[in-house]
Structures are given as structure tokens and as C-alpha cells.
N, C-alpha and C positions, 0 to 999 in steps of 0.2 A: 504494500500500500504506500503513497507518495505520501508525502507530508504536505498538509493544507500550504496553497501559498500564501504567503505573507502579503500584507496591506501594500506596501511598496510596492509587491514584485504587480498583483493588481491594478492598484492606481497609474501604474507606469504602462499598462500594456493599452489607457483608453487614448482614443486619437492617434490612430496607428503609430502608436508609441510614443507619443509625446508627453503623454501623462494628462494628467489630470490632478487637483487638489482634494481632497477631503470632502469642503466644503459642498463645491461642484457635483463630486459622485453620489453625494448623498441629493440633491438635487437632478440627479440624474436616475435612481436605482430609489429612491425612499419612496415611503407613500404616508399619508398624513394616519390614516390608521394604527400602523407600527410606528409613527409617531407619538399617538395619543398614548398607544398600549405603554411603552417604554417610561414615558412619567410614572409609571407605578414604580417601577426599576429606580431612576436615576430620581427622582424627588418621590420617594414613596409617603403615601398617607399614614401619619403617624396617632397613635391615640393613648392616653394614660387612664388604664385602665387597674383599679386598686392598687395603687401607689407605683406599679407598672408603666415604663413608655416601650409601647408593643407597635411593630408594623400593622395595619387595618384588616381586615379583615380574619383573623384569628381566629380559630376555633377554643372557645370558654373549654372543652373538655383536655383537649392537646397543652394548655396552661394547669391543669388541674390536675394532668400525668406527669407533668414536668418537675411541678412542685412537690409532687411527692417524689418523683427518680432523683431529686435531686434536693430531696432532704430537707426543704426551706429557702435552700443557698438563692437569694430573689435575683444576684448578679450571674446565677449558671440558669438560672433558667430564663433571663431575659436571653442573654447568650444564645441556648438555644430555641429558641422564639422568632429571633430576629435574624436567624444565621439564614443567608443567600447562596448558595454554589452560584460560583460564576459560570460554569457547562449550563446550568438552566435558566442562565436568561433565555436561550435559545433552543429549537428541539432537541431531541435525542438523537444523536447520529449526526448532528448537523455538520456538513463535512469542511466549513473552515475554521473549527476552533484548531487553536494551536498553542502554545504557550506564551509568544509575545502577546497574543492579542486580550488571555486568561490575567495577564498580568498587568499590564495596560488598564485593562478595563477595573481588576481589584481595586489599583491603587488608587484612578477617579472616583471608581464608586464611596471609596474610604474618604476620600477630601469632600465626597459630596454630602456622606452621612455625617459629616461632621459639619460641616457647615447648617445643613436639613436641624440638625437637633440643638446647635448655640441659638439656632436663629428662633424655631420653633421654643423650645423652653432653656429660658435664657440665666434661668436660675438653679439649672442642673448641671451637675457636671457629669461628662460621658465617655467612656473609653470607646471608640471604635478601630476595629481588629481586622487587618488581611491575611487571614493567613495564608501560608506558602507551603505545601506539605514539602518531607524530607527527600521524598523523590518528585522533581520537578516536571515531569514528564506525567505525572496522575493529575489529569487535567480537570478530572470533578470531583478533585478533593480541595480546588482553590475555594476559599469562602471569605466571604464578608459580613461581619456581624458586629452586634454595638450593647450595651448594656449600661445600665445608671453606676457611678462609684457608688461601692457599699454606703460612705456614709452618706450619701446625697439619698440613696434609696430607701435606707433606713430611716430616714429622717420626716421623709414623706408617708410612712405606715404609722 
């Protein structure tokens, strides 16, 4: 199997090779649809839910499994609550993820969820995490996730 091509090696092949910008291809290949859908991703709806800041749409029983697997601990289990794989922003199988673009994309999402929750609740303080697993090459093991500091969370209960 080839390895997906790179954003470069793409943007370089439009206008019989003259390239094209980012900007442009996206104004060339997007559509306002996967536009709208993507704000869930890249600004997602955030809600504080019993002293919780949880991504929208949640399931009350998946928080109520959590907090028992995880003992009480309100910062493992926002953790995982709020935890993204980067492989599913997009289908299964999708055949251009690759690793610059898993990583790329972490580390915006990280500067955006940080920015999404000083701006959003501005009285909280928040750690948000990209992780990178140990083999770099396990492409839906990258994740992105966020949770309140213990004392900010505690303080709130």
C-alpha cells in the first residue's frame, strides 16, 4: 500500500503543476456543508454540566460510567469525555490521513481548544492535551482532549 500523499505533494500537482494555495483549494474542493459540519470539530459547543465543562451533546449515562470507572477523579473523567481521535474527524479508511496531517491538525485543534474555553469560561483554568502515542505511525491513537484543573473543578462542586 502507498502512503497517502502529502498536502504539498497535492496542492503542487493543481494547474498543471503550478500549484495552488491552501486557501484556493479549499475554495476549489470544499463545500459549505463540511463547512458547517467541521465547526463542531474546530469550535465545538461547549456546556457545564454539574460542575463539569463537557463537549455538547453527551450522553448523561457515558458521564455516569465514567465516574464510577474512574473512581470520582472529575479531571479523568472530563478527560475522557472530551477526548477526540484525530483519525475520526474523518471516515474510517479515509485514504489520506497520514501522520503530518494527524499532527498538524492535533496541535491546531489544541491552540483552538484553548483559546474555545479562556474565551468561553474565562474564570477557569484548563489543561488541554495532544497526545502523541509512543509509536508514531498508530494514526488513531493521536487524540485531543481538555479537562478543568482539579482545583478550578473542585471549587465549582
Amino acid at each position: 500500500m502507498n502512503a497517502p500523499e502529502s498536502m504539498k505533494a497535492a496542492l503542487a500537482a493543481w494547474n498543471n503543476g503550478e500549484g495552488i494555495d491552501l486557501e484556493s483549494w479549499v475554495g476549489c474542493v470544499g463545500n459549505y456543508g463540511l463547512a458547517i459540519g467541521y465547526l463542531s470539530v474546530f469550535w465545538p459547543e461547549l456546556i457545564e454540566f454539574e460542575g463539569y465543562i463537557l463537549r455538547a451533546g453527551f450522553a448523561e449515562s457515558s458521564l455516569k460510567g465514567f465516574e464510577e470507572s474512574c473512581s470520582g477523579d472529575r479531571a479523568a473523567v472530563e478527560t475522557m469525555m472530551n477526548h477526540l481521535h484525530i483519525a475520526d474527524i474523518q471516515h474510517v479508511g479515509c485514504a489520506d490521513l497520514s501522520k503530518d496531517k494527524v499532527i498538524l491538525l492535533g496541535n491546531k485543534l489544541k491552540e483552538i481548544y484553548e483559546a474555545r474555553l479562556q474565551w468561553q469560561f474565562p474564570g477557569r483554568s484548563f489543561v488541554v492535551s495532544f497526545y502523541q502515542p509512543e509509536d508514531p505511525e498508530d494514526l488513531e491513537a493521536y487524540e485531543v482532549t481538555f479537562w478543568q484543573e482539579e482545583s478550578e473543578a473542585n471549587d465549582e462542586t
